[in-house]
MITOR-32640 format. One record per residue (C-alpha): residue in one letter; x, y, z negated. Coordinates in steps of 0.5 Angstrom, whole numbers, padded with zeros to 4 digits, always signed. Each point is the difference from the previous one (the first is absolute). Example, Ala and Ser with C-alpha at 12.3 -4.5 7.8 and 13.67 -1.06 7.14 Angstrom:
<rs>
A+0025-0009-0016
S+0002+0007+0002
</rs>
This chain:
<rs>
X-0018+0224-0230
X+0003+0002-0007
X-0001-0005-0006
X-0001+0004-0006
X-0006-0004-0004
X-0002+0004-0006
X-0007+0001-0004
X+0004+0006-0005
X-0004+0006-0002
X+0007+0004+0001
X+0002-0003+0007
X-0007+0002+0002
X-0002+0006+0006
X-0004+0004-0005
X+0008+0000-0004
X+0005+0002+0006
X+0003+0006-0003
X+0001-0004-0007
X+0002-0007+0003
X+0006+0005+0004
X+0001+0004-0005
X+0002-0007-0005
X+0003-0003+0006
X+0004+0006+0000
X+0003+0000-0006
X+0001-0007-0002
X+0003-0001+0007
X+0005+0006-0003
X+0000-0002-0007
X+0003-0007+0002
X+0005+0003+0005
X+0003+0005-0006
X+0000-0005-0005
X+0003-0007+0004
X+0005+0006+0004
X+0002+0002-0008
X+0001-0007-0002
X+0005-0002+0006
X+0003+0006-0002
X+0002-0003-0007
X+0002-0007+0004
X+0005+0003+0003
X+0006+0000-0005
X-0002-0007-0003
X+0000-0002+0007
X+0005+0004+0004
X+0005+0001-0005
X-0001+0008+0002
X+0002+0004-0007
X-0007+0005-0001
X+0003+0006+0001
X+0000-0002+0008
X-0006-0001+0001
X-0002+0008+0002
X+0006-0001+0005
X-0003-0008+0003
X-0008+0003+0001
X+0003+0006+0004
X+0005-0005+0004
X+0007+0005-0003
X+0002-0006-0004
X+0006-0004+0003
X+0000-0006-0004
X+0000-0007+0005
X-0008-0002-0004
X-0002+0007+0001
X-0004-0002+0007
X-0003-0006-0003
X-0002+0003-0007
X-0004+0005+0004
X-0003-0006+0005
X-0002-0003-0006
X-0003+0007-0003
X-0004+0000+0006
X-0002-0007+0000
X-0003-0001-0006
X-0002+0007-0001
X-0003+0001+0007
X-0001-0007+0004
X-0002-0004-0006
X-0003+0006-0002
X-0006+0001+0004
X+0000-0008+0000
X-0003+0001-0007
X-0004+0006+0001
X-0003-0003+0005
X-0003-0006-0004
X-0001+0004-0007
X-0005+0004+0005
X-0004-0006+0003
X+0000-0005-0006
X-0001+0005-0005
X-0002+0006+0001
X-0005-0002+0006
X-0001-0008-0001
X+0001-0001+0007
X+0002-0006+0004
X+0004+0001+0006
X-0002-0007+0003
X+0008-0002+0000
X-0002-0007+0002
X-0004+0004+0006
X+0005+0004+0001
X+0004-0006+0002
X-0004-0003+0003
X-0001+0005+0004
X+0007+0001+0003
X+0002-0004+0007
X+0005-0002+0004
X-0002+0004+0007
X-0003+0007-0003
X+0008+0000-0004
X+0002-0001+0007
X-0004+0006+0003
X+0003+0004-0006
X+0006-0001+0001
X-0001+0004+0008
X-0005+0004-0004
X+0007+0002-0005
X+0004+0001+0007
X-0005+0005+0002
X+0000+0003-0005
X+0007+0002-0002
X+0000+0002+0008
X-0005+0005+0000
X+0002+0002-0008
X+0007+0002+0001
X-0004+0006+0005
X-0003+0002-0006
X+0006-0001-0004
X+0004+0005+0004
X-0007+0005+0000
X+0000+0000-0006
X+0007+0000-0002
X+0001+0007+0004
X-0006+0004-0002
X+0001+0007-0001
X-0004+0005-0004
X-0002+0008+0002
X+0004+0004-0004
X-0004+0001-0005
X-0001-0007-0002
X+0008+0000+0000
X+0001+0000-0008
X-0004-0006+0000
X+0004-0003+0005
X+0007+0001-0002
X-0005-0005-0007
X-0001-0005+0005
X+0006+0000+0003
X+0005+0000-0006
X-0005-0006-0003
X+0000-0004+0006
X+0008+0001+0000
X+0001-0002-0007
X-0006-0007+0001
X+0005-0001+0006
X+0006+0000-0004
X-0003-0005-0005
X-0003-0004+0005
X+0007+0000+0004
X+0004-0001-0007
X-0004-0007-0002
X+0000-0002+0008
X+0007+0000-0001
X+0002-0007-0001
X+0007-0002-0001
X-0001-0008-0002
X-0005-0005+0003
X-0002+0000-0008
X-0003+0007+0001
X-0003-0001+0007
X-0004-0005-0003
X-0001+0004-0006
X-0003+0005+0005
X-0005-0005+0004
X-0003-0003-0007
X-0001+0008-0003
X-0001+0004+0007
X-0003-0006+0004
X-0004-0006-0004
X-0002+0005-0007
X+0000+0006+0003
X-0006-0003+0007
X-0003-0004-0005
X-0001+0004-0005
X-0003+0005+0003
X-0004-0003+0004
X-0003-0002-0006
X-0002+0006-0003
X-0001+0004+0006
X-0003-0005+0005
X-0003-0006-0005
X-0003+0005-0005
X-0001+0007+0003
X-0002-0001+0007
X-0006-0004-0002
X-0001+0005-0006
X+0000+0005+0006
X-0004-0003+0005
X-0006-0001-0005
X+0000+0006-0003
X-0001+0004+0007
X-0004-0005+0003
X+0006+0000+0007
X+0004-0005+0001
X+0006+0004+0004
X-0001+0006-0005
X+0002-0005-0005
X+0006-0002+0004
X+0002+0006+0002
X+0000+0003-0007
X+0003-0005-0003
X+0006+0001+0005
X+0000+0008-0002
X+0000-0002-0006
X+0006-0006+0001
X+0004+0006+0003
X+0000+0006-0003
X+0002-0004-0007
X+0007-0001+0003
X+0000+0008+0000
X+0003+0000+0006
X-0003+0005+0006
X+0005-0001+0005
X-0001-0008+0001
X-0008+0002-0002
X-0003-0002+0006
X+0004-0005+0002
X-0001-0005-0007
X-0008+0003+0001
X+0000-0005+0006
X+0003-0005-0003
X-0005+0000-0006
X-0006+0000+0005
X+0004-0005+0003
X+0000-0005-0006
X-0007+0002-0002
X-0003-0002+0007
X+0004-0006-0001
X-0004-0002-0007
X-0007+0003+0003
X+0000-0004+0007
X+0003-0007-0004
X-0003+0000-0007
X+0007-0002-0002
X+0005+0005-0004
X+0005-0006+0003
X+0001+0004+0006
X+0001+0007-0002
X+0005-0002-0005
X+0003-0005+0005
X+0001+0007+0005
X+0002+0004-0005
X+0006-0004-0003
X+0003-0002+0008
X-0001+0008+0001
X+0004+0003-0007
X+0005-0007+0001
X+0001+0002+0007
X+0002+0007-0002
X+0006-0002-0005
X+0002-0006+0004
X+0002+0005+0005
X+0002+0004-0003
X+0005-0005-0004
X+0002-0002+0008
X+0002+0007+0001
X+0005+0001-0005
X+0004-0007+0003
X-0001+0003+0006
X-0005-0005+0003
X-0004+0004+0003
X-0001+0008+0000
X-0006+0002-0004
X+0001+0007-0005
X-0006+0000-0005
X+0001+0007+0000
X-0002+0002+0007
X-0005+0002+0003
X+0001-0003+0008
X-0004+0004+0005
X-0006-0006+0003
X-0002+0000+0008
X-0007+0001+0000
X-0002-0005+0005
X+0003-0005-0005
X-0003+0003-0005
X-0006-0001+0003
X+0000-0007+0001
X+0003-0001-0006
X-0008+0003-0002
X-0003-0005+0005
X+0004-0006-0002
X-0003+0002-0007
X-0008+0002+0002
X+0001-0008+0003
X+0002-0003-0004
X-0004+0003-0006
X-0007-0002+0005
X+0003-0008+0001
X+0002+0000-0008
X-0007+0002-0001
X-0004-0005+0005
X+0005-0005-0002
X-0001+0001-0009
X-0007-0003-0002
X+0000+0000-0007
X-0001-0007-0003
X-0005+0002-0006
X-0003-0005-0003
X-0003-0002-0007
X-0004+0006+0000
X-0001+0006+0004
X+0004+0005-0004
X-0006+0005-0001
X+0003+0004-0005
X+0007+0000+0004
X+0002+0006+0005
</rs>
């Protein structure tokens, strides 16, 4: 079970929408202002003159600092950003205490061994989704909204592809600190830490609270044609904290899975191995399937395996 420990007015059932609605804004208040102060940091730290800026944040610049510039743009901006939001929350708006020595205490050696299979299952059966997904076509009449989605999700996948695009070791461990480390914990914070058990009190449905807050997770990468499949993993994550009762799983898994995908992709272009971000492979069911079972087991076995270590008291006011 989630540790979200608050007696606030405002954190309350009574107050969902006005909880939300503040979690809302101060999560995209702190976002705008620490993006806009790394943007200021680029030309004292990166030595790129003012008038590149533009061309650094829309990946057209060919300075050499150019990538890093706009890692640490993401970093700071993004990472470290939903770190903060995600603390001014719970201390200061709600008053919470997320029970971090719990949540400690919590994590143990065989329950990460089965989340290891369980993020092996899950990556089987998701490259399914992967590809559904990525091929979905829409009736005709709904072709202009496609023709948005698709020129969206090509310019996200140029990004992406630009800021993965590593031509140093420097970069790539630029890339694992921003994409792996800031970007799974801090969100992991926010939307597991903070908004799942927000979620899970105010419908009263500890699933609906995970799987809302997975829509939510996906949706605010703004990418449908990877929607479903980030949905899964945001379920995923969130099962992880609310089978465990330690954020320390979800923010592990989240981390292996993004440093994956950049180290492969750094693979790739030594030409160690054959992997193409931009791709969408056709999947065979059955190993689809026993990608699914391989998840639905191990999930169980987490569950059975988790006992929450709660002691002190019995965090009546936690979720």
């Amino acid at each position: 079970m989630e540790i979200y420990k608050t007696r606030s007015a405002i954190a309350s059932k009574s107050n969902w929408l006005l909880s939300l609605v503040v979690t809302v804004l101060v999560s995209f208040g702190v976002l705008a202002l620490l993006q806009g102060l790394a943007v200021l940091l680029v030309h004292p730290i990166f030595n790129i003159p003012l008038d590149e800026l533009v061309a650094v944040l829309t990946s057209q610049s060919a300075n050499p600092n150019a990538r890093m510039a706009f890692l640490f743009v993401q970093g700071l901006g993004a990472g470290f950003g939903f770190i903060v939001a995600a603390f001014l929350i719970a201390k200061v708006i709600d008053k919470a205490d997320m029970g971090f020595k719990h949540q400690i205490a919590n994590f143990k050696f065989i329950p990460f061994i089965i989340m290891l299979f369980l993020l092996f299952g899950g990556m089987m059966f998701n490259a399914l989704l992967i590809d559904l997904n990525g091929n979905v076509q829409f009736p005709a009449f709904l072709s202009e909204l496609e023709k948005v989605l698709r020129d969206k999700e090509d310019e996200l996948m140029a990004l992406t592809k630009y800021l993965t695009d590593f031509d140093s070791t420097a970069e790539l461990m630029m890339g694992i600190l921003v994409i792996g480390v800031l970007a799974g914990l801090g969100e992991e914070l926010l939307f597991r830490g903070v908004l799942q058990p927000k979620l899970h009190q105010y419908t009263g449905n500890a699933h609906l609270g995970v799987w809302i807050t997975a829509f939510i997770f996906s949706a605010i990468h703004f990418q449908f044609y990877g929607f479903f499949p980030r949905m899964l993993l945001g379920g995923i994550f969130g099962y992880l904290y609310l089978y465990s009762g330690s954020l320390v799983y979800p923010i592990i898994a989240h981390i292996l899975n993004n440093t994956f995908t950049v180290v492969l992709v750094y693979l790739n272009k030594l030409g160690k191995v054959e992997f193409d971000i931009e791709q969408t492979d056709t999947v065979s069911w059955p190993i689809a399937l026993g990608g699914l079972i391989i998840l639905l087991i191990s999930l169980r076995l987490f569950k059975d395996k988790c006992k929450p270590i709660i002691t002190d008291e019995k965090l009546e006011q936690s979720v």
